[in-house]
Structure formats: C-alpha cells, structure tokens
N, C-alpha and C positions, 0 to 999 in steps of 0.2 A: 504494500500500500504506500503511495504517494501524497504527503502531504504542501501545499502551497504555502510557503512562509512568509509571504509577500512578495517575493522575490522570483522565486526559484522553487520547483520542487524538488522537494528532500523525501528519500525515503523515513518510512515508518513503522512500527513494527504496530500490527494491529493488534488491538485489546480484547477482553471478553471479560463481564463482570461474574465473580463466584457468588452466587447469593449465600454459599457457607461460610464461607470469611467475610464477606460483604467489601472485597475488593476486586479491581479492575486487575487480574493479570495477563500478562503476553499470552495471546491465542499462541495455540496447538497448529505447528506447521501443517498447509494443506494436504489433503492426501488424493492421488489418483487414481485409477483402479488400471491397471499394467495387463490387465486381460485373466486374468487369475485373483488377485487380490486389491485391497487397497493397500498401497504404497505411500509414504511420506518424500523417499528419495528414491534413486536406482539404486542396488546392490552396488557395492564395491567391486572394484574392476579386478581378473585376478591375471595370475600371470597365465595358463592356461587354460584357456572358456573351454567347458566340456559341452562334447555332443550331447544334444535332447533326444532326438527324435529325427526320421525321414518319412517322404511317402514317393512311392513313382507312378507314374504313367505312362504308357502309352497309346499310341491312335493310329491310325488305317485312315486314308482320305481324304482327310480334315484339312482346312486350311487356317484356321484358329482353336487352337488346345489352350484348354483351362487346369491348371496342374494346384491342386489343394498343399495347402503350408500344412506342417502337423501343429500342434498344440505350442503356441507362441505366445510371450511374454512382451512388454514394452521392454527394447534397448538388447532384444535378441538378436545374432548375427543369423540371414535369411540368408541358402547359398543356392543360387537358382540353375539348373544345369538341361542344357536344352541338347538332342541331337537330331537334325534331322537328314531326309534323306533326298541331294538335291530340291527342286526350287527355284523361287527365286532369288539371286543372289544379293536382293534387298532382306530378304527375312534370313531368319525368324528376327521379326522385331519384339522388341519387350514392349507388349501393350499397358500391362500393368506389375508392378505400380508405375506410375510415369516418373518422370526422371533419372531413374537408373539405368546407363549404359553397360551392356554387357561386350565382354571381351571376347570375340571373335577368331574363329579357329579352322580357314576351310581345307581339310584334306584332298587327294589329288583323285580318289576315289566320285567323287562329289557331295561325300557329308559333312556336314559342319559341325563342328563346336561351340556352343555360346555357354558362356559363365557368367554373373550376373551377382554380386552380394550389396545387401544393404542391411541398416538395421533396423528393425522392426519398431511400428509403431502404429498406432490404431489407423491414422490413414492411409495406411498401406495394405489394408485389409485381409483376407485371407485365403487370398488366391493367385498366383502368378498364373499373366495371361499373355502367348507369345501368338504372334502373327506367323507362321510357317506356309504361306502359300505356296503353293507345286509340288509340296513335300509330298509323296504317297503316304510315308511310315514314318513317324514323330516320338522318340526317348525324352521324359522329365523324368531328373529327380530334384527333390526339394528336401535339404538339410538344413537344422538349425541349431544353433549354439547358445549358448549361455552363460553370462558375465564375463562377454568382451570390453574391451575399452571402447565406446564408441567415440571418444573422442580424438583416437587415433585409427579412423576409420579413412582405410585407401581407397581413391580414387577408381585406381588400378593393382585391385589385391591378388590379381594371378601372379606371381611371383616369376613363373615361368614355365611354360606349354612347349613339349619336347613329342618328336615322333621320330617311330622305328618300323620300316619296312620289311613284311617277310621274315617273323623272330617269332620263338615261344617263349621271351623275356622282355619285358620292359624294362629297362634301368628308370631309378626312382631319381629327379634330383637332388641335390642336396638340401635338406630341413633347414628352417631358418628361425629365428624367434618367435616364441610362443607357439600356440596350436598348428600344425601346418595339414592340413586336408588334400589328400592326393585322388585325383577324379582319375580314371583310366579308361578310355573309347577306342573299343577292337571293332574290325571288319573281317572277318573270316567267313570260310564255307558253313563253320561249324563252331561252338566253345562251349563246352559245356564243365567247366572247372577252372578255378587258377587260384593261386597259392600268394598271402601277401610275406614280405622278410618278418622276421622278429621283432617285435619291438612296433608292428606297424599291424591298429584293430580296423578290421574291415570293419563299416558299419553299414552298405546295403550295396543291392545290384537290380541292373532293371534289363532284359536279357527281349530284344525284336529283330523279326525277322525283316531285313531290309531286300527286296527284289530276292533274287539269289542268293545272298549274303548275311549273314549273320551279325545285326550289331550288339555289343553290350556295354554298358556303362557300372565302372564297378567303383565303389569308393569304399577311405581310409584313411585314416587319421594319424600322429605320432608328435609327440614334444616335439620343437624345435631343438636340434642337435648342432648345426652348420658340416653335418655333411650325411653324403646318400645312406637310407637304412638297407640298400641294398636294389634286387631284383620285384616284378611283379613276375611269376609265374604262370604260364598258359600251357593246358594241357592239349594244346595244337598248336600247330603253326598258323597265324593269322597276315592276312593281308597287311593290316596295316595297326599299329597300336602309338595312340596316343597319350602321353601324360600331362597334367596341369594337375601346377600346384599353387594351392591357393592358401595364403595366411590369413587366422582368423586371431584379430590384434588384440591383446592383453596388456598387461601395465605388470611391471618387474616390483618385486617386494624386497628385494637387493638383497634377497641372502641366496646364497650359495645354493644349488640346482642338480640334483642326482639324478641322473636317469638312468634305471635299470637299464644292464646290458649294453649302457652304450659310455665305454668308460675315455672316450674323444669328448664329446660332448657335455661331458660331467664334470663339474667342478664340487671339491668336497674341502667344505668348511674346517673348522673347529669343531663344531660339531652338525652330527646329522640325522634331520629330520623328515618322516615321511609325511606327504601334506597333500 
C-alpha cells in the first residue's frame, strides 16, 4: 500500500485493528493461491529443482495438438517438447502460452525438434498448444519441475542439441549446473528399449510410428556435474538420434556438493551432508 504524503508517495505497510488487544497491528502478508495452496511467498529456490511429474501425447492428422501440463504449481519450470513429422517449415509454432519461443531442431530426415520452457503461472494455463500443420504424426511431452530459481530463468535454456547418425549410442553432453534434463529423438525402422548411464533417472518416453519409421522421445535427468554421464543406449541401430540438453536453473546454497558416483564432479567439504 501506497500512501501520498503530500508530496510523493511513500510506501506503507497496511494495518488491521485486533479487537482483543484493541490495537491496530501490521496486517498478515497477502496470500495467493499457486494452484494447490494459498501461499504468502514462492518457496525458496534450491540448488537442484526436482522432477514433479510428465504426460505425453501423440496424434495422426492433426494440424493443431493440445498436449495437457501435469499437476502444476505457480513458479514451476514447464518443459514443453514437441516432435513432428515434416510440414510446414513454419511450424510447429507455440500457440500457447504466447510469448514463449521455442528452440528449434530440424533433422535431415524431415523431423523436427522444438523445446520450449517457461515458468508457470496461472496465465499460462494448463495446456500447451502447438500449431504443426502438414505434420501427419505429432510427439509431446510435457515435464515439470519444482523450486527452480525463476529468477534466473534463460532465454535460451537448451544448453546444447547434438546428433548422431546410424549408432546404437548416443553420447550425453557434458552436465552443467544444477538440474540438467536430457531429451533424446530417434528415427529408426524399429526401438523398442534403451538403456540410460548411471547416475542419469529416466523419467518418461512417448514411443510413434512416423511413415515407415519409428520415432521416440525419451527423457532424463542428473545433477549438474560439468562433464558427460556417459552413453544413451539403443537396443538397434537407428537412423538418426538426437540429444538436447536442457538446464533447469537453481540458486547455489554455497556449501560443498557430493554426487554419488561421480567423484569429477564432487567437491567434498569439511564435512558431508546428504540433502
């Protein structure tokens, strides 16, 4: 609250009288309701925001797909993952939410990549909506995170989108600070399994049949290390497999950082704590 002191206005901190004391004290900060609760502030930022939840989709036909967010919070990281097949080489556009540019990926095959994160808040509703016109066969998936820093929210948070022709391995690139989210997009005859390194939790796949071709979209997650957790695993040889990796930003709590199994990446304090 803003009060005019003749002059200028001056913030004010707003009152409420107790009728039990029979005085005026400082109101009770507002609260908003984050889609789940009412809230006073956002959750504090941590160094690594953990996965909530995904859901996938796919479509046959269509030239606009509506892909549902799972169970979303205000100040959630929303990571939108689009694949289709051929088109127009204007789409798939992000209908909604509006304003968010996604990061584009067109393989030599004719399908494309789009990556797309923002964070969540009630006008952004609860559905990504992409425009894929000419596409016959259309992959979403939609992952969300939890107490990222959104104030250190990128522009351009794929970190970096790598492809490998004719392999039954992907090489992962190397992890970078805080959460790092690895998306993986094969085009083979066939694929029916693949294997992620250690240290690195798959958390879903959305597996369509593109013409002839077989596409699938597989993701995973791992601390940021600054360097590769290793191979993704295909139990074929595929056409063509692409990686992006995507940072999902955190805020450092400046103490010293263990990560199982990966003794590069680990710096070990005075003392050590699991958190």
């Amino acid at each position: 609250m803003n009060i005019w002191d003749g002059t200028r206005w001056v913030p004010k901190a707003p009152k409420v009288y107790n009728f039990t004391t029979k005085q005026w004290a400082p109101a009770a900060p507002p609260l908003y309701f984050d889609n789940e609760e009412w809230m006073s502030e956002a959750p504090t930022p941590v160094e690594f925001p953990h996965y909530v939840d995904s859901l996938t989709s796919t479509f046959v036909g269509v030239d606009i797909v509506t892909c549902p967010i799972p169970s979303v919070r205000t100040n959630d990281f929303v990571v939108s993952v689009c694949a289709q097949q051929a088109g127009d080489s204007q789409s798939p556009r992000l209908l909604n939410p509006s304003g968010v540019i996604p990061t584009i990926y067109p393989l030599a095959s004719g399908v494309r990549l789009h990556v797309a994160v923002w964070p969540w808040e009630p006008s952004k509703a609860g559905l990504v909506v992409w425009d894929v016109t000419g596409s016959a066969n259309t992959s979403c998936m939609n992952l969300v995170y939890r107490n990222g820093d959104v104030s250190n929210a990128s522009l351009n948070p794929v970190v970096s989108i790598t492809g490998t022709n004719n392999t039954t391995a992907a090489p992962l690139p190397a992890s970078q600070d805080y959460t790092n989210l690895y998306v993986a997009l094969t085009v083979a005859d066939t694929l029916t399994g693949n294997a992620w390194p250690d240290g690195v939790e798959e958390l879903d796949s959305v597996f369509g049949k593109f013409g002839t071709k077989s596409l699938s979209l597989m993701a995973a997650d791992t601390p940021g290390a600054g360097n590769s957790p290793g191979n993704l695993v295909l139990d074929t040889r595929v056409d063509t497999a692409v990686v992006a990796l995507i940072q999902i930003p955190g805020k450092s709590d400046g103490l010293p950082t263990w990560i199982l199994g990966d003794i590069k990446g680990s710096v070990l304090g005075t003392t050590t704590r699991l958190g």
